[in-house]
C-alpha positions, 0 to 999 in steps of 0.5 A: 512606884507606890506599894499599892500601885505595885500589887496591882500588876499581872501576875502569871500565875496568880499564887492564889489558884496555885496553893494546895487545901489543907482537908476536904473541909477547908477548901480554898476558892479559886479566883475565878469561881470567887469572881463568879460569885461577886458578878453575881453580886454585882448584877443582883445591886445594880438591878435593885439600885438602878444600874449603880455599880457596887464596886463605885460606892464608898460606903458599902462594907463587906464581910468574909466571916469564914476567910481562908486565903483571903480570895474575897478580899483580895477580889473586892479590894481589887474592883473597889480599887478601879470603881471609886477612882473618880471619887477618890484619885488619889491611889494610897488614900483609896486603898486606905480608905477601902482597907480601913473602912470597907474590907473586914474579915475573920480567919479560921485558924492563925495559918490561914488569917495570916495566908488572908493578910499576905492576900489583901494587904500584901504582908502578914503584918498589916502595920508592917513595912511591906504593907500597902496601906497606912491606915493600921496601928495594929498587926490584924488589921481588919483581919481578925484571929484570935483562937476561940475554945469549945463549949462543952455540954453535958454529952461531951459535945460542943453546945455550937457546932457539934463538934466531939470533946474526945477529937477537938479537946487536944491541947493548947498547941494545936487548932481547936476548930472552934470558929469564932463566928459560929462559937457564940448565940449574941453575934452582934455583940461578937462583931461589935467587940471585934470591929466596932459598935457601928457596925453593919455590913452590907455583904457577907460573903466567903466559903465556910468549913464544911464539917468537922470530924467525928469520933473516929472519924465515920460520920463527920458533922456538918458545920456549913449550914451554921455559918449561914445562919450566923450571918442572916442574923446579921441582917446583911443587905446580901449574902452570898456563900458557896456551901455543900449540895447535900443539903438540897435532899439528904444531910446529917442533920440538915433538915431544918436547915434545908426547910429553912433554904427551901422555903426562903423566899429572899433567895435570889439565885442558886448556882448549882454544880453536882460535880464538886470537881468543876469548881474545886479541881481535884477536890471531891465533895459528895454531891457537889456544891452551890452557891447563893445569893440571898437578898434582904429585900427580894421576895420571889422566885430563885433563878437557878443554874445548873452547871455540870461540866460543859453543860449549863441548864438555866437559868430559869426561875425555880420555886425552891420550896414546891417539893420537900427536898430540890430537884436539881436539873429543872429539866426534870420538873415537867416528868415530875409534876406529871407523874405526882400529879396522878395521886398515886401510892409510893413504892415505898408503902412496901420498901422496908426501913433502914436496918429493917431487921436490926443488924448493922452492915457489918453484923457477923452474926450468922454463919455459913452452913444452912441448918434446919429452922434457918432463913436465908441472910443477904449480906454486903461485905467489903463491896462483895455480896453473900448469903449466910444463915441464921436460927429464925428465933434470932431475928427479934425485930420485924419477924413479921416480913421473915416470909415474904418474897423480897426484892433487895437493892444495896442501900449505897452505890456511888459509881461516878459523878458521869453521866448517864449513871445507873443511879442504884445497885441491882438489885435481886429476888430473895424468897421465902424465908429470908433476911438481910443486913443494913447493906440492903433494902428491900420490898416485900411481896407476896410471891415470886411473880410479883416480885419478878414485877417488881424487879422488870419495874426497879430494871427500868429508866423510868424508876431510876429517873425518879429515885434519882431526883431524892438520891444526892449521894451515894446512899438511897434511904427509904424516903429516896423512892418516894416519888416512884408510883405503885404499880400493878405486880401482875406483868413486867414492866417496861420504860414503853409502857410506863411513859405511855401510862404517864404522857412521858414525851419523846423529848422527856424520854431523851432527856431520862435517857441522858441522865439515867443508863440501862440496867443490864441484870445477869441471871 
């Protein structure tokens, strides 16, 4: 039996789907959720070639420019292996030719290069005797590693990726996180260097590292989005990765990124799946994740699917462009367009801004016992609320809202990727004269009884629903409640009469009561 034809027996279990990731930013893709990802590929060719099967075509060359276990690889080689046995029969030389001239590759760290090589040529060393192909002179193969350095600029920040020169300048015994594809602004000329002058992949395909830590750690740096822009300029025929969701309405510096996403009409499908969970099992990525295929030569419609669990919705063709951010579930488009399309004014005309008064969530700066000349400051400490109090003449910005009645809701509640989900903490009435931390937003109103409204309107699905389709993670900023319509502040409110308002069908209504649960507010 020949050493190729040895690697292709069944294996139970496949080591692949058994190995544990090294972070949350390096996540390892299960053989199967990588196979989904090449059907979808698959499916995309055939229909633009005339039914041709990828996998039976000699010529076609792939790319992994972000390879960790090497699934992809090993994936590929696996179909190109049983798709072009009738052009060439002969075993040693299709895996020759398909390792040599078809597969390439770039690893992250050493670690995972040499994890990558043991995946597709059965040996860290693709020349060694254990390999399965003759066809290389050199240990890498087509497996390319090699450490890259940083590029500091004048704040001390990588000019590439943004990462911090205090975490990642540590020294030459440790992995410098400096991905070599992402680490340059002449990417041809970088793939040619390493792979040849000639060369021009058709597919680009992997799961790039998502972020990189910050200094200490509290906002870490999304580097995801780098790696797909890297390879569009390459120009691929395709291009196909599985990336963070956050990008979809929220991110840490995503928003050119996700106007780039949404306004790209050569995006052919998006699979989407808001618990990271269904794909990547123990593994919590906030928001979920997605994959897409991205088509040089389409121009049109996405077909999206949403996967959450069991349940699938699409797919279904999608303008991912209509909105400024994505709505997810295209369930919800018809309650959407309804309620935009009366004109209305946001709520968010009298939503305060993110750390309104300018005092962080952990300021420290009041104290306990209210003294004359005092407001009222609402605090979150620890995910326990409390009311301290402060000299009015302290609070130098946004003095002007000291006195009106407010609603406060906490700017951040996670609560579970479960359905149906309450969406954002409750909220409560703060009077007049009152202030608050980060910890809150808040609407100001004029009196206790409109901010009595206000709160019944906050109370109800309807206004949940639509927060819901902004807030993709945990946290709800002021642009979060953009789609939620004005109202009058002279009754209360309820989920009856705001579908009544807005033509909300039975079936909308069962729909907004599966996704959003009843808010339940003590007194």
């Amino acid at each position: 039996m020949t050493q190729a034809a040895f690697t292709l027996r069944g294996r139970n279990p496949d080591v692949l789907s058994c190995i544990a990731n090294l972070s949350n930013d390096e996540v390892f893709t299960p053989p199967e959720f990588a196979n989904r990802m090449l059907d979808t590929l698959a499916e995309a060719w055939a229909a633009d070639n005339d039914g041709a099967n990828i996998w039976a075509d000699p010529s076609v060359r792939f790319l992994d420019p972000c390879t960790k276990s090497g699934v992809f690889l090993r994936e590929i080689t696996k179909r190109l292996i049983d798709g072009l046995e009738p052009q060439i029969p002969e075993l040693q030389a299709r895996v020759d030719h398909i390792l040599t001239r078809q597969v390439f590759g770039i690893g992250i760290t050493e670690l995972t290069a040499m994890l990558a090589r043991r995946s597709l040529y059965c040996s860290k060393h693709a020349n060694g005797e254990h390999s399965i192909t003759r066809g290389f002179n050199s240990e890498t193969g087509n497996v390319w590693f090699e450490r890259v350095e940083h590029d500091w600029n004048k704040q001390d920040k990588c000019k590439f990726c943004g990462a911090s020169k205090s975490t990642f300048d540590r020294g030459s015994d440790r992995e410098t996180h400096a991905y070599a594809f992402i680490h340059t602004d002449k990417i041809q000329e970088r793939i040619s260097a390493l792979f040849g002058d000639d060369m021009q992949f058709d597919v680009i395909v992997g799961n790039p590292p998502y972020q990189l830590a910050s200094d200490g750690g509290t906002r870490d740096v999304p580097i995801y989005q780098h790696f797909v822009e890297q390879a569009k300029a390459l120009q691929p025929r395709y291009l196909s990765m599985v990336i963070p969701a956050r990008w979809m309405a929220s991110g840490l510096g995503l928003s050119d990124f996700r106007d780039t996403m949404l306004s790209d009409r050569r995006i052919r499908a998006l699979h989407d799946f808001p618990s990271a969970m269904d794909v990547f099992p123990g593994v919590e990525v906030k928001a979920g994740v997605c994959f897409f295929l991205w088509d040089a030569d389409y121009q049109g419609d996405c077909e999206v699917t949403t996967v959450r669990g069991n349940e699938t919705v699409g797919p279904s063709l999608r303008n991912l462009g209509q909105f400024d951010v994505f709505v997810r579930d295209g369930r919800a488009m018809t309650i959407l367009e309804k309620v935009v399309g009366e004109g209305h004014t946001s709520i968010n005309t009298i939503l305060a801004r993110d750390k309104e008064f300018g005092w962080t969530s952990n300021f420290d700066g009041f104290h306990k016992n209210e003294k004359p000349n005092d407001v009222e400051l609402h605090y979150i400490r620890r995910m326990k609320r409390g009311v301290g109090y402060i000299e009015r003449e302290k609070v130098t910005k946004s003095a002007h809202l000291i006195d009106y009645w407010k609603v406060m809701v906490p700017q951040a509640f996670n609560g579970g990727d479960g359905l149906p989900h309450q969406i954002v903490g409750k909220p409560l009435i703060a009077p007049s004269p009152s202030v608050c931390t980060q910890s809150f937003l808040f609407f100001y109103i004029g009196s206790e009884e409109e901010a009595k409204s206000i709160l019944s309107y906050y109370k109800t699905r309807f206004f949940r629903f639509l927060v819901s389709l902004r807030k993709i993670t945990q946290h709800a900023t002021h642009a979060t409640y953009s789609w939620v319509p004005m109202q009058s502040w002279d009754q209360e409110w309820t989920d009856e009469k705001l579908y009544t308002k807005y033509g909300i069908t039975q079936d909308e209504q069962d729909f907004i009561a599966s996704q959003v649960k009843v808010m339940e507010l003590s007194e």
